[in-house]
PDB file of the backbone (N, CA, C, O) and the ligand in Angstrom, with CONECT records:
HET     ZN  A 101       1
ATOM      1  N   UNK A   1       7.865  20.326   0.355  1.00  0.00           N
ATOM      2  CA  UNK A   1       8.390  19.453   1.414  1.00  0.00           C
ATOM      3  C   UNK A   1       9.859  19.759   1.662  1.00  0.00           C
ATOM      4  O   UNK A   1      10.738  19.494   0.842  1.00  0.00           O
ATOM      5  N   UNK A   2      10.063  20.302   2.783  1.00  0.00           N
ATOM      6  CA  UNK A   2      11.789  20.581   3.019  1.00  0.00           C
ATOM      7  C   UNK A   2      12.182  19.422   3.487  1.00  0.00           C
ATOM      8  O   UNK A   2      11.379  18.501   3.635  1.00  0.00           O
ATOM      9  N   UNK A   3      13.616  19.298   3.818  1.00  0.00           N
ATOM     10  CA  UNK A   3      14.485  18.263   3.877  1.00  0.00           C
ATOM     11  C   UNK A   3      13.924  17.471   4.889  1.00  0.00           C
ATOM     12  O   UNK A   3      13.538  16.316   4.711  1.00  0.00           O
ATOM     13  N   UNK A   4      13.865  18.237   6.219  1.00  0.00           N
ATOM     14  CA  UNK A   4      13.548  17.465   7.508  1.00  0.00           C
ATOM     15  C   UNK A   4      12.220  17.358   8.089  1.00  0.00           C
ATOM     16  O   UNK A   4      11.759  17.028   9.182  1.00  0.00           O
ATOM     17  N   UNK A   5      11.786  17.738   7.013  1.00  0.00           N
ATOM     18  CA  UNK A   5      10.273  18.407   7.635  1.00  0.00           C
ATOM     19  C   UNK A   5       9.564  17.143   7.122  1.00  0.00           C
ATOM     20  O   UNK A   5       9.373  17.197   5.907  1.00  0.00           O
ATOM     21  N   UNK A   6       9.239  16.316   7.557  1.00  0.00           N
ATOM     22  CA  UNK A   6       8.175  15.321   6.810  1.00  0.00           C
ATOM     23  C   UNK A   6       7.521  14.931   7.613  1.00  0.00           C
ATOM     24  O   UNK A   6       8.008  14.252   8.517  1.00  0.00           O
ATOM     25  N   UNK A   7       6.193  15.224   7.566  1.00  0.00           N
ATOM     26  CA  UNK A   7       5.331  14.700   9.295  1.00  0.00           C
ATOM     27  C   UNK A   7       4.915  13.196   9.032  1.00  0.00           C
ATOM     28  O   UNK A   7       4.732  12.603   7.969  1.00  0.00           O
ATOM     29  N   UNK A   8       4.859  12.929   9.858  1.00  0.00           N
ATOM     30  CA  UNK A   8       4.443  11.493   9.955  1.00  0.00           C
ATOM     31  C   UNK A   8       3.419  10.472   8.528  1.00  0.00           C
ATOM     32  O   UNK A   8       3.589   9.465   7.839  1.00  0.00           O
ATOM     33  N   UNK A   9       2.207  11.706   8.763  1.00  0.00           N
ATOM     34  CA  UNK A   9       1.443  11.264   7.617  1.00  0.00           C
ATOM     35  C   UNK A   9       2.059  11.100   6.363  1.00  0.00           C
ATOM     36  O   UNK A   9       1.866  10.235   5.507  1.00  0.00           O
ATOM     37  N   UNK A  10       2.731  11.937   6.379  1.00  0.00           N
ATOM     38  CA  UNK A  10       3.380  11.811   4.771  1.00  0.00           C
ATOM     39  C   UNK A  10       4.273  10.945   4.587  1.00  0.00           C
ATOM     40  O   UNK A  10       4.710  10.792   3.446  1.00  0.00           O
ATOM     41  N   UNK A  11       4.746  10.196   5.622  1.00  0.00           N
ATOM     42  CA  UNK A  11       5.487   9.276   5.180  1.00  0.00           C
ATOM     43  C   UNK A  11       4.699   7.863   5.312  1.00  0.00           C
ATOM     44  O   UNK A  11       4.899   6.906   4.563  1.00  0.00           O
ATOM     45  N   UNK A  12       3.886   7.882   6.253  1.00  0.00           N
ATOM     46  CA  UNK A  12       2.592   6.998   5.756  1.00  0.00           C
ATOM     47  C   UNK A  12       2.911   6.534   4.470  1.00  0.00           C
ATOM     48  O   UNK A  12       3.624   5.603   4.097  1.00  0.00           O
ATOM     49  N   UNK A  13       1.975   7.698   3.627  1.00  0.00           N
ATOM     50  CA  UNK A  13       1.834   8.055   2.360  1.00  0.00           C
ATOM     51  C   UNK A  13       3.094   7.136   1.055  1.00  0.00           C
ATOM     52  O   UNK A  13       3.088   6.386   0.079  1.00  0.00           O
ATOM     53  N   UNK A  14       3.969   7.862   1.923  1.00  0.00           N
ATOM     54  CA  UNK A  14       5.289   7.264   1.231  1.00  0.00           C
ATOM     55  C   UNK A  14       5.874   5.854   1.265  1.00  0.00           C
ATOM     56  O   UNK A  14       6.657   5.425   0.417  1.00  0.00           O
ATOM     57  N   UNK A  15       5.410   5.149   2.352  1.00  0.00           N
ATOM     58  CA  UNK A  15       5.912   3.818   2.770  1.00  0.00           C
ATOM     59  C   UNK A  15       6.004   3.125   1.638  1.00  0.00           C
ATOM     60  O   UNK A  15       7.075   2.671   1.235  1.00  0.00           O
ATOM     61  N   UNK A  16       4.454   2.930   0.795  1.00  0.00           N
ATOM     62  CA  UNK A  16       4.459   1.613  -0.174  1.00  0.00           C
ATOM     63  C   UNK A  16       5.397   2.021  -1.643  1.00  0.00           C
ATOM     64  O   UNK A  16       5.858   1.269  -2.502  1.00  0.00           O
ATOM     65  N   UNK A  17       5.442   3.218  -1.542  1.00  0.00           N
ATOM     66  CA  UNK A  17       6.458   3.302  -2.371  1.00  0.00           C
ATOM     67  C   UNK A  17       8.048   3.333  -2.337  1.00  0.00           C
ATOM     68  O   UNK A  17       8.795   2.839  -3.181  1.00  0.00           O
ATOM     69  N   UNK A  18       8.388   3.979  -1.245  1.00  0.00           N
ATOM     70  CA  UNK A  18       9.302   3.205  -0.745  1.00  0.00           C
ATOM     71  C   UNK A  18       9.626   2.142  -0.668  1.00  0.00           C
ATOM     72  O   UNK A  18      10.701   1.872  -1.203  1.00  0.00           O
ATOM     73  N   UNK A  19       8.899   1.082  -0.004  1.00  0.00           N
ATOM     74  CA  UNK A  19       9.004  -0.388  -0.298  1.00  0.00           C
ATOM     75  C   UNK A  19       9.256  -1.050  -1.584  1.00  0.00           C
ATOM     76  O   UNK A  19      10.009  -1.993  -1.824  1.00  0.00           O
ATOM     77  N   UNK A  20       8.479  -0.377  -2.378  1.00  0.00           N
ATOM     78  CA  UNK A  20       8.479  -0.714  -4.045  1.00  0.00           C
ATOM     79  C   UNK A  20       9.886  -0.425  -4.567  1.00  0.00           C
ATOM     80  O   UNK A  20      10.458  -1.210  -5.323  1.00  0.00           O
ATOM     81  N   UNK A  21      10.363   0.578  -4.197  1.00  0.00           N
ATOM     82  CA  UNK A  21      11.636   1.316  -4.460  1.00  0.00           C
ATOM     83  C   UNK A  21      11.581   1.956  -6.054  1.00  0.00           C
ATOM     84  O   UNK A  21      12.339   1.921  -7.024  1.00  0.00           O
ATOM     85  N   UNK A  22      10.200   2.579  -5.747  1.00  0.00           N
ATOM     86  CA  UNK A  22       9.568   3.297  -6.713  1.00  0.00           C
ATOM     87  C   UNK A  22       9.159   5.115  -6.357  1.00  0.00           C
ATOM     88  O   UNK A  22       8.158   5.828  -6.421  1.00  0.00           O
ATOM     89  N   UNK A  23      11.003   5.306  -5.862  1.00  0.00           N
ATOM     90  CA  UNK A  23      10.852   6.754  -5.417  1.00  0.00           C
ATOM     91  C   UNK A  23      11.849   7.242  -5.599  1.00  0.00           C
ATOM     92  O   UNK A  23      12.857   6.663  -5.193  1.00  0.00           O
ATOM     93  N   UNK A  24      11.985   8.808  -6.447  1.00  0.00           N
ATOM     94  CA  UNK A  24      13.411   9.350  -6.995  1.00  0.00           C
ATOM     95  C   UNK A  24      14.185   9.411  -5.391  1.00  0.00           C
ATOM     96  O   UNK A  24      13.833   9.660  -4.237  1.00  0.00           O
ATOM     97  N   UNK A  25      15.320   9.059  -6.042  1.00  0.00           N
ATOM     98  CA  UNK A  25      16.227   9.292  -4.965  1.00  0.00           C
ATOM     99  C   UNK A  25      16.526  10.306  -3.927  1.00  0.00           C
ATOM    100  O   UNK A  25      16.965  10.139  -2.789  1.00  0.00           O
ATOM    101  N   UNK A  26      16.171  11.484  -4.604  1.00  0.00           N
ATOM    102  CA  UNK A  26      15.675  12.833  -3.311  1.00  0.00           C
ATOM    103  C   UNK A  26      14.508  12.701  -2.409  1.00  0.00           C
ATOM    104  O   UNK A  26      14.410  13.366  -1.378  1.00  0.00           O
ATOM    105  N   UNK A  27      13.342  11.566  -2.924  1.00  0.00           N
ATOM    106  CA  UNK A  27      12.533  11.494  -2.080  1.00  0.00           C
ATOM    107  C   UNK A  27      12.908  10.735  -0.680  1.00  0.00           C
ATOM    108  O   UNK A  27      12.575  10.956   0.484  1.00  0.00           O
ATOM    109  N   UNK A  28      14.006   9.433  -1.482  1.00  0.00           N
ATOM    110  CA  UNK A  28      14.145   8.486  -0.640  1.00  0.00           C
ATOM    111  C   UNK A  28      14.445   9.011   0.501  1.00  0.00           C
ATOM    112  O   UNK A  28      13.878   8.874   1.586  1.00  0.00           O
ATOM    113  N   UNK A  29      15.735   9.869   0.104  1.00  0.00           N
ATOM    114  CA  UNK A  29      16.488  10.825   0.887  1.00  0.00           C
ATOM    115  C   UNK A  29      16.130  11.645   2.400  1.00  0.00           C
ATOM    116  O   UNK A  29      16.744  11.807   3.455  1.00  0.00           O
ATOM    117  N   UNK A  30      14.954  12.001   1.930  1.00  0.00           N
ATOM    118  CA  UNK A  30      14.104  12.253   2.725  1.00  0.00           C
ATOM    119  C   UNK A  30      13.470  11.940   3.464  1.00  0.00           C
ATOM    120  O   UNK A  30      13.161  12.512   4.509  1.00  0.00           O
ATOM    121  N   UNK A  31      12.967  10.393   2.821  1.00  0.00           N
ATOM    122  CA  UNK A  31      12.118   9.024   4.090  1.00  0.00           C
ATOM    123  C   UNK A  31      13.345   8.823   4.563  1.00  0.00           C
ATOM    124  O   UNK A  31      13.531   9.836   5.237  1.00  0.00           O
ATOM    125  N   UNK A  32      14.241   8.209   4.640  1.00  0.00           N
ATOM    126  CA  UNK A  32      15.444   8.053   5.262  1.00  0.00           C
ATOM    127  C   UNK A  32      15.798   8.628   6.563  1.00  0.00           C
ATOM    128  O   UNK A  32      15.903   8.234   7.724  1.00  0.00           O
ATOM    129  N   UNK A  33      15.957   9.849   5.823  1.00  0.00           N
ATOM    130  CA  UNK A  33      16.540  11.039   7.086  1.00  0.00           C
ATOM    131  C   UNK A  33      15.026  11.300   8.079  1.00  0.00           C
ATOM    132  O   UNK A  33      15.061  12.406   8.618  1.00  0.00           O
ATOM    133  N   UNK A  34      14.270  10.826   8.267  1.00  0.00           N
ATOM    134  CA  UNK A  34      12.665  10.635   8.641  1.00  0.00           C
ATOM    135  C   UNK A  34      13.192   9.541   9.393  1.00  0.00           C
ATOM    136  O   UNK A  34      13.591   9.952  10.483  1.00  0.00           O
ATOM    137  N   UNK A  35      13.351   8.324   9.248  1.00  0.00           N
ATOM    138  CA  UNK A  35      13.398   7.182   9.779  1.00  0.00           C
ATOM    139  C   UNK A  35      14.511   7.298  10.395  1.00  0.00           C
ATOM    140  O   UNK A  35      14.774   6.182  10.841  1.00  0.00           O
ATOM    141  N   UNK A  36      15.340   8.057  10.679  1.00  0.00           N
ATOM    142  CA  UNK A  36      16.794   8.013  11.157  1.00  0.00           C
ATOM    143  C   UNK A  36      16.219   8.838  12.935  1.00  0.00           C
ATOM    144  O   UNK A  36      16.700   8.568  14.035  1.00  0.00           O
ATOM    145  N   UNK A  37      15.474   9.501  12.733  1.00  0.00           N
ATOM    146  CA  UNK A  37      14.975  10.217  14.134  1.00  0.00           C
ATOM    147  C   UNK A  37      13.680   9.571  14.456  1.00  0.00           C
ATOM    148  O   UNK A  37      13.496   9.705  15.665  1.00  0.00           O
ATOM    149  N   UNK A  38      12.557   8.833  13.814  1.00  0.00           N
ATOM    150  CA  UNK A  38      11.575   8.723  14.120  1.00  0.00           C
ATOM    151  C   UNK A  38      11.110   6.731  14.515  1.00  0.00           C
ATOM    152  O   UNK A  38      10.743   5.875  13.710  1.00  0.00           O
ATOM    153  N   UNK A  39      11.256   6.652  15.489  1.00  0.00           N
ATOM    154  CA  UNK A  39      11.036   5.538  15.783  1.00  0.00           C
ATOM    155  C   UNK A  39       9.970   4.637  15.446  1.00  0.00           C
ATOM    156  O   UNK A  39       9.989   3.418  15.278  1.00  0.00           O
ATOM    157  N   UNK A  40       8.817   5.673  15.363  1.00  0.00           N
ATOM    158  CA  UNK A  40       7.350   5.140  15.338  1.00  0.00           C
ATOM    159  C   UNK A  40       7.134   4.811  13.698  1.00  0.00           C
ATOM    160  O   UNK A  40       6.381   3.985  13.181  1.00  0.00           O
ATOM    161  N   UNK A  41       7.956   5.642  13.148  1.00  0.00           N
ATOM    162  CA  UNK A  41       7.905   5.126  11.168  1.00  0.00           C
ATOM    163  C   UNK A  41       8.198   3.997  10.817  1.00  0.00           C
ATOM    164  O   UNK A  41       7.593   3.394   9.931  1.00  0.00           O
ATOM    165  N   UNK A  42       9.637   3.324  11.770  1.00  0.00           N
ATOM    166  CA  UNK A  42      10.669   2.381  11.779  1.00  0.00           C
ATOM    167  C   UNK A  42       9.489   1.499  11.882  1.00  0.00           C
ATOM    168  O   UNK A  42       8.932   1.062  10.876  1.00  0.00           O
ATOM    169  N   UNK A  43       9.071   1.208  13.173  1.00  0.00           N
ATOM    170  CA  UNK A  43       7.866   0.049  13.280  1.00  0.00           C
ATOM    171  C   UNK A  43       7.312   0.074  12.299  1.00  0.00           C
ATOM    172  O   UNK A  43       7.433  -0.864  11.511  1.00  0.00           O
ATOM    173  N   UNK A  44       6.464   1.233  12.003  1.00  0.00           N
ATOM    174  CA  UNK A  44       5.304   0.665  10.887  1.00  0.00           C
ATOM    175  C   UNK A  44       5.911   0.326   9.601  1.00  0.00           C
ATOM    176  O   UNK A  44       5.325  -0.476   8.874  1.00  0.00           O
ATOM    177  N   UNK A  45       7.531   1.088   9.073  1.00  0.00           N
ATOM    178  CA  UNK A  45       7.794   0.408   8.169  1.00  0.00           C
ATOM    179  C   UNK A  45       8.140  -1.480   8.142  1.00  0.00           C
ATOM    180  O   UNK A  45       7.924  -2.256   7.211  1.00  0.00           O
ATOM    181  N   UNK A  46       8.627  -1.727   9.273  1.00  0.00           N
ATOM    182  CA  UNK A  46       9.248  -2.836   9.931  1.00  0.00           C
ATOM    183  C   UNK A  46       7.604  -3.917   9.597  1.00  0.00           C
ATOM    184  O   UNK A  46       7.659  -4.947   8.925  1.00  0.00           O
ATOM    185  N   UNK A  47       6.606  -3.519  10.071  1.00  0.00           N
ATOM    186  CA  UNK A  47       4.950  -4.019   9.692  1.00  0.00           C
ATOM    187  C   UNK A  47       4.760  -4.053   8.634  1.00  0.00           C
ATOM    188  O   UNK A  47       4.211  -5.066   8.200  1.00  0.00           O
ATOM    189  N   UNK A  48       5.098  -3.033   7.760  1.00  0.00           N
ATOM    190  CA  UNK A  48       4.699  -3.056   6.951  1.00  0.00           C
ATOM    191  C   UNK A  48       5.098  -3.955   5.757  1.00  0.00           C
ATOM    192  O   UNK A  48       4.439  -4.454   4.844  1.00  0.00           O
ATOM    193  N   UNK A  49       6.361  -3.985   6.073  1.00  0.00           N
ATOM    194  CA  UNK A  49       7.613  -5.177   5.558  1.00  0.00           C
ATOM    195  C   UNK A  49       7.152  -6.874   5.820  1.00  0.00           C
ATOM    196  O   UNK A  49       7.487  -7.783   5.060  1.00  0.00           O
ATOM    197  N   UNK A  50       6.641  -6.981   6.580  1.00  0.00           N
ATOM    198  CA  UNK A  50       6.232  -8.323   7.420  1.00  0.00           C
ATOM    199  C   UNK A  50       5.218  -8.236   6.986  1.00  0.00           C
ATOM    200  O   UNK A  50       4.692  -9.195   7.551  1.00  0.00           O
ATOM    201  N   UNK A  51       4.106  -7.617   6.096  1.00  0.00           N
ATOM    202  CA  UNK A  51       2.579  -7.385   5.720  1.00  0.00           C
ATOM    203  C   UNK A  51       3.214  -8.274   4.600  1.00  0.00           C
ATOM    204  O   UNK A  51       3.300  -9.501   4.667  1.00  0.00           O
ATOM    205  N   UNK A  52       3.697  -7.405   3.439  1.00  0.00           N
ATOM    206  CA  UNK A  52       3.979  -7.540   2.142  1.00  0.00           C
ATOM    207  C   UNK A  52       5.033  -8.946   2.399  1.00  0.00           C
ATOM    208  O   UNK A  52       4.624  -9.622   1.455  1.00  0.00           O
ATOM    209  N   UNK A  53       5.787  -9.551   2.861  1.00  0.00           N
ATOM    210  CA  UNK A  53       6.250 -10.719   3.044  1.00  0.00           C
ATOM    211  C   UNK A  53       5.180 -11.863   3.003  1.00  0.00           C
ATOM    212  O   UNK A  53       5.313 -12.986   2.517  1.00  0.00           O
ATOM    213  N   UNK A  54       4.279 -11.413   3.517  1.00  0.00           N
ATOM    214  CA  UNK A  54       2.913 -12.636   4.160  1.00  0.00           C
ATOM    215  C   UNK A  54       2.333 -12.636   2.860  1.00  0.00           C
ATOM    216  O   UNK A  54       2.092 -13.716   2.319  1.00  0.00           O
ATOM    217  N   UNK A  55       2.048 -11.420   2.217  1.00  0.00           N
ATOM    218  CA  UNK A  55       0.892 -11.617   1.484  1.00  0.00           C
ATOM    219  C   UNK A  55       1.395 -11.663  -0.195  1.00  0.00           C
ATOM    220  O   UNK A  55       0.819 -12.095  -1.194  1.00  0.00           O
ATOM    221  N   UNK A  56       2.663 -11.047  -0.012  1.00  0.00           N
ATOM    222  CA  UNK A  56       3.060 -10.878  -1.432  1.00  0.00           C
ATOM    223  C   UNK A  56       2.787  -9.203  -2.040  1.00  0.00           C
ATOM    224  O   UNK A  56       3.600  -8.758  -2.849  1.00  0.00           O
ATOM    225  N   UNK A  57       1.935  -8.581  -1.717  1.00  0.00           N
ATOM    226  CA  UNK A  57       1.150  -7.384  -2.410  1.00  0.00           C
ATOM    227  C   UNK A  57       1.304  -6.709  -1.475  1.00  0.00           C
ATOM    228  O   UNK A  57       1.440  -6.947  -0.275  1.00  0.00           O
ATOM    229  N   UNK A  58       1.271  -5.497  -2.283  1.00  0.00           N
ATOM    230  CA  UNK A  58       0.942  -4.558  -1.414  1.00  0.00           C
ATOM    231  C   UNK A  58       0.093  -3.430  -1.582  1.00  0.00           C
ATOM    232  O   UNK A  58       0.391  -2.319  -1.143  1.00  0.00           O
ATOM    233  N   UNK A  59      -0.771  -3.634  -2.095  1.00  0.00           N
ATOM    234  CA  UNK A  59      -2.379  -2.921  -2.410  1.00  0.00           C
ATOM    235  C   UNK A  59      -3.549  -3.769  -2.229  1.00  0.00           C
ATOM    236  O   UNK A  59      -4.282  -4.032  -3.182  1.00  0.00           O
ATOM    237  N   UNK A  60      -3.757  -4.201  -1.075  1.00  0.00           N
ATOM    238  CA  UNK A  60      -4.504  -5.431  -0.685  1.00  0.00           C
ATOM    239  C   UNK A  60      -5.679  -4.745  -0.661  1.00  0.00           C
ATOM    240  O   UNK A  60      -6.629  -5.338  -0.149  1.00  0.00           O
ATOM    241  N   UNK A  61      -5.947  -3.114  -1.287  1.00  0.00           N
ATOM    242  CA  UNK A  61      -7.449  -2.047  -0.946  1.00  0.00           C
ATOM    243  C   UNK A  61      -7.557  -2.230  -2.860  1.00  0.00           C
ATOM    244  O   UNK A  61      -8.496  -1.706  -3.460  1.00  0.00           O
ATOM    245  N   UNK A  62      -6.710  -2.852  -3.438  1.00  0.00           N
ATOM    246  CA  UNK A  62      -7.381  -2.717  -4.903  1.00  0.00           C
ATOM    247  C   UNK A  62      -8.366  -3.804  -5.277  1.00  0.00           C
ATOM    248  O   UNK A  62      -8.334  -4.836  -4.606  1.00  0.00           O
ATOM    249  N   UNK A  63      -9.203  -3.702  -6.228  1.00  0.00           N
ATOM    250  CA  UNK A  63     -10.774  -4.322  -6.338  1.00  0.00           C
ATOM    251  C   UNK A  63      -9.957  -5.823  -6.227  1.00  0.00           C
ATOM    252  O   UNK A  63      -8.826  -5.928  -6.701  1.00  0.00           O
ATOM    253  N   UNK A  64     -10.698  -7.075  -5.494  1.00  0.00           N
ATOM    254  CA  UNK A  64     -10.355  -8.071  -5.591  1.00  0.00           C
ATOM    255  C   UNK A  64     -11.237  -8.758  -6.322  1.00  0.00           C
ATOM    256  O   UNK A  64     -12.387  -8.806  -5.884  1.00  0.00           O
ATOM    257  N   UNK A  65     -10.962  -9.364  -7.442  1.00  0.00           N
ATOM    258  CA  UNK A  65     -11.617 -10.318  -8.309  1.00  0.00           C
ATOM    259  C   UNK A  65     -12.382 -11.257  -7.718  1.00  0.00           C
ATOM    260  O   UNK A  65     -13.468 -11.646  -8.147  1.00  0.00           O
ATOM    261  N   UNK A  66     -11.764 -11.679  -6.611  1.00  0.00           N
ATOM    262  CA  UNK A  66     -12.741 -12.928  -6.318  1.00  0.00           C
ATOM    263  C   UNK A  66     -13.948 -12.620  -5.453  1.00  0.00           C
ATOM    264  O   UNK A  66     -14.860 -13.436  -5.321  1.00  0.00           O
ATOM    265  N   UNK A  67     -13.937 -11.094  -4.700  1.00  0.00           N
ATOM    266  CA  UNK A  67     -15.048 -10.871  -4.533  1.00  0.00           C
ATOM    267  C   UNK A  67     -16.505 -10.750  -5.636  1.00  0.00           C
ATOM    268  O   UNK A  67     -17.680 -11.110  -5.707  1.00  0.00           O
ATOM    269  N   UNK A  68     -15.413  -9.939  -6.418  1.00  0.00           N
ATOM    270  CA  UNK A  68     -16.796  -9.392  -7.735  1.00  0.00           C
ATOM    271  C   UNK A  68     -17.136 -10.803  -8.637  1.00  0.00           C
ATOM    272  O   UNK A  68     -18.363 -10.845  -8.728  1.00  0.00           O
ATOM    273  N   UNK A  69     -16.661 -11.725  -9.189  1.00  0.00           N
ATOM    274  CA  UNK A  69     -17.316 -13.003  -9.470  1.00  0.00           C
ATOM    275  C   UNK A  69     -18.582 -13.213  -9.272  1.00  0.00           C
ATOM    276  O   UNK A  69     -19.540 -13.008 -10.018  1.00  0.00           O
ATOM    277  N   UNK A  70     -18.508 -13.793  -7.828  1.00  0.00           N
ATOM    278  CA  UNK A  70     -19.648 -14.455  -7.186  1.00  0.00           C
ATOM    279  C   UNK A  70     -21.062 -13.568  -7.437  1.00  0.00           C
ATOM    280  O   UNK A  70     -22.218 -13.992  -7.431  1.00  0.00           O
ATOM    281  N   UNK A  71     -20.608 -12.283  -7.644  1.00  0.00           N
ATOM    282  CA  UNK A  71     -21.275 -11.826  -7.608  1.00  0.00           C
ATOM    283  C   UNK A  71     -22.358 -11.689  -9.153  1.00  0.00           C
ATOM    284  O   UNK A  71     -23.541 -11.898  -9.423  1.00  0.00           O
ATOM    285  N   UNK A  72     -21.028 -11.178  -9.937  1.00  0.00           N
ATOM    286  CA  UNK A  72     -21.403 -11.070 -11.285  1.00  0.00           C
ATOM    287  C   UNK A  72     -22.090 -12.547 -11.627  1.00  0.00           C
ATOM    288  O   UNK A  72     -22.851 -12.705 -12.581  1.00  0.00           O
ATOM    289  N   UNK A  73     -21.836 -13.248 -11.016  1.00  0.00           N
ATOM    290  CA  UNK A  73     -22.601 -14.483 -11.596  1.00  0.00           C
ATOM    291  C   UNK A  73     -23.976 -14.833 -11.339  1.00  0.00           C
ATOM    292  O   UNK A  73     -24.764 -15.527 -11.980  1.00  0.00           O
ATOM    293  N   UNK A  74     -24.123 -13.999  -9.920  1.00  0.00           N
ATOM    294  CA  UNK A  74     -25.789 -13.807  -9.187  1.00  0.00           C
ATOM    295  C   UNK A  74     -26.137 -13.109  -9.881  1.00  0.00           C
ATOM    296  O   UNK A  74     -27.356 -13.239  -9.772  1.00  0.00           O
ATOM    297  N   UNK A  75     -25.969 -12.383 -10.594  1.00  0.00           N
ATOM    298  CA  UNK A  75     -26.627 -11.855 -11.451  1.00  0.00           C
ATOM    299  C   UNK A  75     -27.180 -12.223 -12.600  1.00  0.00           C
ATOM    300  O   UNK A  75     -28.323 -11.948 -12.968  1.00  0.00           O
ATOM    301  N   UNK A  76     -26.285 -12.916 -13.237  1.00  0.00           N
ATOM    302  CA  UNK A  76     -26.304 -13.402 -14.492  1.00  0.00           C
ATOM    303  C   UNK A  76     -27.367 -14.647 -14.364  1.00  0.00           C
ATOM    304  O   UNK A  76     -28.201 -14.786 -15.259  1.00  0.00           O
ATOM    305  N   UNK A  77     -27.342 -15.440 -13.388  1.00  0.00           N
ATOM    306  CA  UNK A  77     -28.182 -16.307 -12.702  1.00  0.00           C
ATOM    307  C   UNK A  77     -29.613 -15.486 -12.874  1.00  0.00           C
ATOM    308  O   UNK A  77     -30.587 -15.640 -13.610  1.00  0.00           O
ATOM    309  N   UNK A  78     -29.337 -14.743 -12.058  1.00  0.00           N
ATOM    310  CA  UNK A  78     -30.788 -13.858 -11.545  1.00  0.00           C
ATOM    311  C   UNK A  78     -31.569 -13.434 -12.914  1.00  0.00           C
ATOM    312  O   UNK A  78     -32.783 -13.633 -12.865  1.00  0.00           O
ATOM    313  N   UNK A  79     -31.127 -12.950 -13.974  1.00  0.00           N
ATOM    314  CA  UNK A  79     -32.046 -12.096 -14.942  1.00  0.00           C
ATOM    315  C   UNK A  79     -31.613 -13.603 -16.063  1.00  0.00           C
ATOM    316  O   UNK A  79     -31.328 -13.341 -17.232  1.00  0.00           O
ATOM    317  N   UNK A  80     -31.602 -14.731 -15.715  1.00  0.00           N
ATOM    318  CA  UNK A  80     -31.570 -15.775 -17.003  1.00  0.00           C
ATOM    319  C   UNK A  80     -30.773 -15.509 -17.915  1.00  0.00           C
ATOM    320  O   UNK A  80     -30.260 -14.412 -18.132  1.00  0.00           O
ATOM    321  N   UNK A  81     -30.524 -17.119 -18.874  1.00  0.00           N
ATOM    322  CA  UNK A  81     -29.914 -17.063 -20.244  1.00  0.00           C
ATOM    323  C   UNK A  81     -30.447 -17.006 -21.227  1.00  0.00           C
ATOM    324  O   UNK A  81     -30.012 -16.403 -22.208  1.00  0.00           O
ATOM    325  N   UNK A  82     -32.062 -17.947 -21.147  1.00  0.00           N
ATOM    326  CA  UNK A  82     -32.592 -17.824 -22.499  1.00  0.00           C
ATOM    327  C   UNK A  82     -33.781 -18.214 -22.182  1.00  0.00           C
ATOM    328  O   UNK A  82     -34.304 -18.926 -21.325  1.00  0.00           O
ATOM    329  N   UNK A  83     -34.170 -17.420 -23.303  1.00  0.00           N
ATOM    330  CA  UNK A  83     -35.550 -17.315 -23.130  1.00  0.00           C
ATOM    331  C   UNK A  83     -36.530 -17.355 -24.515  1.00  0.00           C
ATOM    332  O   UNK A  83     -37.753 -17.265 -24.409  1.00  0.00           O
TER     333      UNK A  83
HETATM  334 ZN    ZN A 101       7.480   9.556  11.667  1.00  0.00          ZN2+
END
């Protein structure tokens, strides 16, 4: 990845860590100088900022517990306790 060269996707990529401020400082460097010419990053970082404000998180694609419950319990339901 050269200095100026960062296409869009990759800073995608880079946002949530960025946000986290869980990126060596040469990377930052780099989203930075990205966001300094690119308008369309600015928004989605700007969204993306206003996401993680609302919700708190920001891996809202990792397994959610309260889906798998309900589930695990239809199950447990389903094949009985004792027998
Ligand atoms: Zn961009």
């Amino acid at each position: 990845m050269s200095f100026e060269d960062l296409p869009c996707v990759d800073f995608v990529e880079l946002a949530t860590d960025y946000l986290e401020g869980a990126m060596p400082v040469k990377q930052r460097l780099i989203v930075e100088r990205h966001l300094a010419f690119c308008s369309p990053c600015v928004d989605y970082l700007d969204q993306m900022r206003a996401t993680v404000a609302a919700t708190g998180a920001l891996r809202e694609q990792d397994v959610p517990d309260p889906v798998l419950e309900p589930l695990l319990h239809a199950f447990r339901a389903m094949h009985g306790g004792g027998d």
